[in-house]
N, C-alpha and C positions, 0 to 999 in steps of 0.2 A: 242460053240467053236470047235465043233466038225469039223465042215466043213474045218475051219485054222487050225489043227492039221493036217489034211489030204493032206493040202501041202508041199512041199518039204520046207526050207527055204529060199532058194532064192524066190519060189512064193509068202510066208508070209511077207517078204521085199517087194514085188512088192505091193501087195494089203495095206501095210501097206502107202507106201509113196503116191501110186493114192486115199487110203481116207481121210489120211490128209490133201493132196494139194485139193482134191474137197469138200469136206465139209465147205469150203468158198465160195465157187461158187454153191453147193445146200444145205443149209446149214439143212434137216432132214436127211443127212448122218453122222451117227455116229461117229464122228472121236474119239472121249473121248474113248468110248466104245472099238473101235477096238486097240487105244493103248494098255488100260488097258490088252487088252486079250492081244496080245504083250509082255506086260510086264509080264504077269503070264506065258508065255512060254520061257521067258528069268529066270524066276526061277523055271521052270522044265527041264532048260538045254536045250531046243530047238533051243531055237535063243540066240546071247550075248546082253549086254548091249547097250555098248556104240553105234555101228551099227543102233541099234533099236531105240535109244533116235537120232542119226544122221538124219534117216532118217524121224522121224517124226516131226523133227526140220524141218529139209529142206521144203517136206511138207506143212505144214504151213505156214511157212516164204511164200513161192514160192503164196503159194494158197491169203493170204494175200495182197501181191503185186501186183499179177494180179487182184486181186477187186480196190485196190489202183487208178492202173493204168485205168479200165472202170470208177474209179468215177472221175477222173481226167480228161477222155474223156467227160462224161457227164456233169461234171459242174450242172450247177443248174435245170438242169433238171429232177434231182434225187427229184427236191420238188413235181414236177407234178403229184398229180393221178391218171391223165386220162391216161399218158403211162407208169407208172412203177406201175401197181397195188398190183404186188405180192411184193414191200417194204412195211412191216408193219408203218401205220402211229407212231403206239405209241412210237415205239423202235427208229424210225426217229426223231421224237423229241426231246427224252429223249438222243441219243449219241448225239445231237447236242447240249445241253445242257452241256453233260459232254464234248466235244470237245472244246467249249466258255470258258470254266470256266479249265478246265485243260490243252490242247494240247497234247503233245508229252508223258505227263506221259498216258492219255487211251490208246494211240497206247503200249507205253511197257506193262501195264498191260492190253492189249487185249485179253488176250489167257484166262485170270481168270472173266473174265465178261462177266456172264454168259445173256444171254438174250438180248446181244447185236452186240455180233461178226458179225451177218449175215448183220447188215450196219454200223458198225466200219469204214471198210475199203470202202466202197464206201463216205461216207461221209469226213472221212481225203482226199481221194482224190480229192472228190469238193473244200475243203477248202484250204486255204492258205499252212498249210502244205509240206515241202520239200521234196524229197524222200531219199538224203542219209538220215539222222536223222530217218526217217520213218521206212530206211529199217533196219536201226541199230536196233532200239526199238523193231522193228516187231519181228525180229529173236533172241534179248534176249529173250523177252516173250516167242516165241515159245520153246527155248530152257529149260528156266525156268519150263514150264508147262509140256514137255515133258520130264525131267526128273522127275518129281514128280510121274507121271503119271504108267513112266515103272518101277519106284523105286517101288513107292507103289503093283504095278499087283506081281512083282515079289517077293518082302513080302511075297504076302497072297497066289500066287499061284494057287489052285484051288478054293481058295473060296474068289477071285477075285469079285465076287458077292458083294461083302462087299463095297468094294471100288466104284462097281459102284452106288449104296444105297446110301453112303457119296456123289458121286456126284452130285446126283438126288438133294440131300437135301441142300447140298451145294449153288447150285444153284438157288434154294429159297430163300435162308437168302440172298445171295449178289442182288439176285437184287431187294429185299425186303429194303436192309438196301440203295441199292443207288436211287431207289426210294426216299427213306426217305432225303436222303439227296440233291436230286436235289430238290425238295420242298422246304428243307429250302435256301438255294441258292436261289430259285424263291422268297421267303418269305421276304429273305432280302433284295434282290436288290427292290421289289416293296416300302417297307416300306424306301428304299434312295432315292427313282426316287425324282424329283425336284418338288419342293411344285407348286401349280397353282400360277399363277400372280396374282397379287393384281385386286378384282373384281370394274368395271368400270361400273357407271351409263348407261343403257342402251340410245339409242337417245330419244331424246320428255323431257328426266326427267327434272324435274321441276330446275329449278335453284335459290341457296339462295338469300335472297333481299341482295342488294347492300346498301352500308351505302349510309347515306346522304338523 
């Protein structure tokens, strides 16, 4: 944290709203991380609240919508491996699965699913999905996650530490538990799909004797 102490706060504002808005677009940039510290220098006095939860709203929202907007460009070309290799297949499947069966509620709680964010937003943009609606949900969640985020840093302060621990582990359980739940989902709908058609003599088969 050392480094972001070392800036003035308008630079901590700057570097705060360019990781938020990029960490949708390279998604091994910390954005969690650099709120939280954020937030533990909004309760050492450094930076205010509301400002700091602003901009990491904005941020997000912003970073969010321009993936929106490529997967919208893209269309279904977002399924092909041969040109988009760095989409992870698993994570491809698994939001398309939560995008089928829920819509617009994954886009609101996108900010809180963990393991998924990095093709949330490309994939809402392939699908049918609209963009007001989109953008509305997009920047509740963002808003949502970003004040918890700076609420919490600023709680604990210097031992901000803690908080980022809860998130590590946080983020296990959720995409542990929605794993779990998109399986049952898969589970059910297989066990409805429509029974086979009543099975039909093959040709050649012998035919019953006819009365008479």
């Amino acid at each position: 944290m050392a480094w972001l102490e070392a800036l003035p706060p308008v630079g901590i504002y700057a570097v705060l709203l360019g990781v938020a808005y990029g960490e949708n677009l390279v998604p091994p940039i910390w954005g969690d991380t650099v709120i939280v510290l954020c937030g533990s220098l909004v309760g050492l006095g450094v930076l205010s609240f509301w400002p700091t939860v602003a901009l990491a709203s904005l941020g997000g929202a912003a970073g969010f919508l321009t993936v929106f907007a490529a997967g919208r460009r893209l269309g279904v070309a977002i399924h092909d491996p041969t040109r988009w290799r760095w989409i992870p297949r698993g994570a491809l499947a698994r939001v398309e699965g939560w995008l089928d069966r829920w819509g617009y509620a994954v886009i609101a709680a996108n900010r809180f699913l963990a393991g998924g964010r990095a093709v949330i937003g490309l994939l809402a943009g392939a699908s049918a999905l609209r963009w007001r609606p989109t953008m509305v949900w997009a920047t509740v969640s963002a808003i949502a996650w970003s004040v918890l985020l700076v609420w919490g840093g600023a709680l604990l302060g210097r031992e901000y530490d803690r908080l980022l621990e809860w998130l590590a582990q946080y983020g296990r359980v959720v995409t542990a538990l929605l794993a779990m739940c998109l399986l049952g989902v898969t589970i059910r709908r297989w066990r409805r799909r429509p029974k086979n058609s009543p099975r039909r003599d093959p040709p050649g088969a012998a035919l019953p004797p006819s009365g008479g």
